[in-house]
N, C-alpha and C positions, 0 to 999 in steps of 0.2 A: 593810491599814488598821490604823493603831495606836488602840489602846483600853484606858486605863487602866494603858498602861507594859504591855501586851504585843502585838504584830504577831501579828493571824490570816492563818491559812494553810490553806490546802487541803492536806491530806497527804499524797501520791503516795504509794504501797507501796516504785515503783520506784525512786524517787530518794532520793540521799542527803539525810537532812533532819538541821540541827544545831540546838541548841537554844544560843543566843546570850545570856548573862546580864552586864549591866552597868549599873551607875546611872548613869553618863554616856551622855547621850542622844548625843553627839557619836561618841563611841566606840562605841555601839550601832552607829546608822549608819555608822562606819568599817568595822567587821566584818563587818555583814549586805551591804553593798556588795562585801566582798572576798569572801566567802562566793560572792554570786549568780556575781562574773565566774567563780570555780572549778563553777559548775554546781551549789551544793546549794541547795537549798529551807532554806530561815530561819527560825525563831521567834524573836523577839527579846524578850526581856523587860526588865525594870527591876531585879529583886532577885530572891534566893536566898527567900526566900519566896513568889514567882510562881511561880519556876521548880517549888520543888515542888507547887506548885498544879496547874500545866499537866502535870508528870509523874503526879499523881493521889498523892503521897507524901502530902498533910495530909489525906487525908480530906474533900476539897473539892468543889466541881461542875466542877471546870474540868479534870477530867480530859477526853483525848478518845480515846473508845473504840476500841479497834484502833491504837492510837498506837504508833508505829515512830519511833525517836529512834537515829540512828548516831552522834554525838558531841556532846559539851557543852563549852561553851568559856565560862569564866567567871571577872570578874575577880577579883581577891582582895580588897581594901577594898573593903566595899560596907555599908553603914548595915543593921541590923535583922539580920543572917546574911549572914559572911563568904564567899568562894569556899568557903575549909576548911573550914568546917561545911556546906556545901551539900553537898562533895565526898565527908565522911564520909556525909551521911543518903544519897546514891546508892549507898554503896556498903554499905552498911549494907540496899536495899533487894534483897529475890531477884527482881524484875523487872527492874531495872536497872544491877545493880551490874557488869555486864562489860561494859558501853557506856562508851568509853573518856571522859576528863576530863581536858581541859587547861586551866591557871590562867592568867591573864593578870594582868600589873602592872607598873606603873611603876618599883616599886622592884626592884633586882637585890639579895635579901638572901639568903643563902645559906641559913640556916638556915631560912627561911621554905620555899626551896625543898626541902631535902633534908625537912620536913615534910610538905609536900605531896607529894612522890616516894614517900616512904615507906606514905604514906596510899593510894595507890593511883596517884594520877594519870600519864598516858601524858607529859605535856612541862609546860613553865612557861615561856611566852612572856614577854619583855620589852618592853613597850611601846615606841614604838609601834607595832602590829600591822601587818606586811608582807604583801604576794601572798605572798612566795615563804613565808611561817610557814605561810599555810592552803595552802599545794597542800604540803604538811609533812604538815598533819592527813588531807590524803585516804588518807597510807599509813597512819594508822593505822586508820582506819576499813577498807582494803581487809583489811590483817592480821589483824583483829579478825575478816569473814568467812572467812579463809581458816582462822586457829582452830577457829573455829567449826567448818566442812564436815568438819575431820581430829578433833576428837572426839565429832561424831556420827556417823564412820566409826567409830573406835572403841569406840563403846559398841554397834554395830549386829554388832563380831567378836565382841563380847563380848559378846552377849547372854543365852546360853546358860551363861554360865561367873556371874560374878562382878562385878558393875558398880558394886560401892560404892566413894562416895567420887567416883562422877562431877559431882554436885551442884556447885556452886562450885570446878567447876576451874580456872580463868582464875585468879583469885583467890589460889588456895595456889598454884600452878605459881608467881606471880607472886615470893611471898614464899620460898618455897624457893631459887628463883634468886636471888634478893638475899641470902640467907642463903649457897647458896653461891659467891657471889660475895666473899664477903669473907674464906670459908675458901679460895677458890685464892689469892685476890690475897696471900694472906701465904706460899706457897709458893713457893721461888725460882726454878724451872722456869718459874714462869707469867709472875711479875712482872718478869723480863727480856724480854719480850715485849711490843710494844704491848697494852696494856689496853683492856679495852672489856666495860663494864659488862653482864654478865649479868642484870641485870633488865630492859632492853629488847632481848633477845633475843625475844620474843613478834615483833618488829616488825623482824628483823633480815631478812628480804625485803624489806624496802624502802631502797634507798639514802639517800631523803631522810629516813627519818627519822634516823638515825645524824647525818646534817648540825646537828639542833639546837645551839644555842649554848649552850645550858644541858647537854644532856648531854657538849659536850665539855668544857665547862670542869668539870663532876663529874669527867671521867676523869683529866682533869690533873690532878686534885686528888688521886687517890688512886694514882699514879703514884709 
C-alpha cells in the first residue's frame, strides 16, 4: 500500500529488499514491477528526502528497526535532493555506505556519469529501465555478500595480530582500485590489452555485471 509517496512493506531478513527512489509515479511502478518479477521485495519512495527518512539518515521516525536494505536504485533529477546528493549522504553514512547504488536517467551525460561512478555508485542505468538492467543488479547485490563473507574471514585470521583499517574497507579498496587503474592503463604492457576498468573489479564474479552499457562505453573511452 502506498502512503504519502512511499510503499509499505513487510521486511523479510531473507529476501533481497531494494529501496526504489523516483518522483515519477510511472517510473516508480516501472521498477518495483521489474524488481517483484526478479524476486526482490520493494520500497518504493517518491524522493531522496523519504528515502533518507525510511533509511533513518535524517533523524526521523520513519526509520524501521532492524531494517536490512541490499541495494538502492535511484533516479538522478528528482526535485528537493538529486540521486547525487542522496548517493553521497549513503555513503557518507557508516550503517549504509557499502550497500551498493545505482543511478537511473534519462539523460546519457557523461560527465554526470563518471560523477556519480566516482562517488561511489556500483552502475548508471539509462532509461528506460529493462528486466535484463535489474537481474544486472542481482549480481551486484550477490557480490556485495560474497565481499562481505571473505573480509570477515579476514579479520577473524587476523584477529590476534593487527586489524586496523578494517572499518570502511569496501570503500577505500574501491578508490585505490580506480586510483590504480588509471596508473596501469598509462603503461604499455597493460594498455595493449583489452581494458577493463579495475574499479568494478569488486563485482568481476559476475558476468552480467561487466555486460553494463555504461561500463563498457567508460572502457572504450579510455582505450
Amino acid at each position: 500500500m502506498e502512503t504519502n509517496g512511499v510503499v509499505s512493506i513487510d521486511v523479510d531478513a531473507e529476501e533481497v529488499h531494494v529501496l526504489a527512489v523516483d518522483d515519477s509515479l510511472v517510473d516508480r511502478k516501472v521498477i518495483e514491477r521489474l524488481l517483484k518479477i526478479s524476486a526482490c521485495k520493494v520500497t518504493a519512495v517518491d524522493s531522496g528526502i523519504r528515502a533518507l527518512q525510511f533509511l533513518g539518515l535524517d533523524e526521523s521516525d520513519g526509520f524501521v528497526p532492524g531494517l536490512k536494505v541490499d541495494l538502492v536504485i535511484t533516479d538522478y533529477c528528482m526535485p528537493g535532493m538529486t540521486g547525487y546528493e542522496l548517493l553521497k549522504k549513503i555513503k557518507e553514512s557508516s550503517s549504509f555506505r557499502e550497500i551498493p547504488v545505482v543511478i537511473m536517467s534519462s539523460e546519457n551525460i557523461l560527465p554526470r556519469i563518471d560523477r556519480c561512478l566516482e562517488e561511489g555508485a556500483e552502475d548508471f542505468i539509462v532509461k528506460p529501465v529493462k528486466l535484463s538492467d535489474v537481474k544486472r543488479l542481482k549480481g551486484y547485490m550477490t557480490t556485495r555478500d560474497v565481499r562481505g563473507e571473505t573480509e570477515n574471514r579476514e579479520i577473524n585470521v587476523n584477529f590476534n595480530g593487527n586489524v586496523e583499517g578494517n572499518n570502511g574497507v569496501g570503500i577505500n579498496n574501491k578508490r585505490k582500485l580506480e586510483e590504480a587503474s588509471d596508473e596501469f592503463s598509462s603503461e604499455p604492457s597493460i594498455s595493449s590489452s583489452p581494458s577493463v576498468s579495475l574499479s568494478s573489479s569488486p563485482m568481476s564474479s559476475s558476468p552480467d555485471v561487466l555486460d553494463s552499457p555504461i561500463r563498457r562505453l567508460k572502457m572504450a573511452d579510455t582505450e
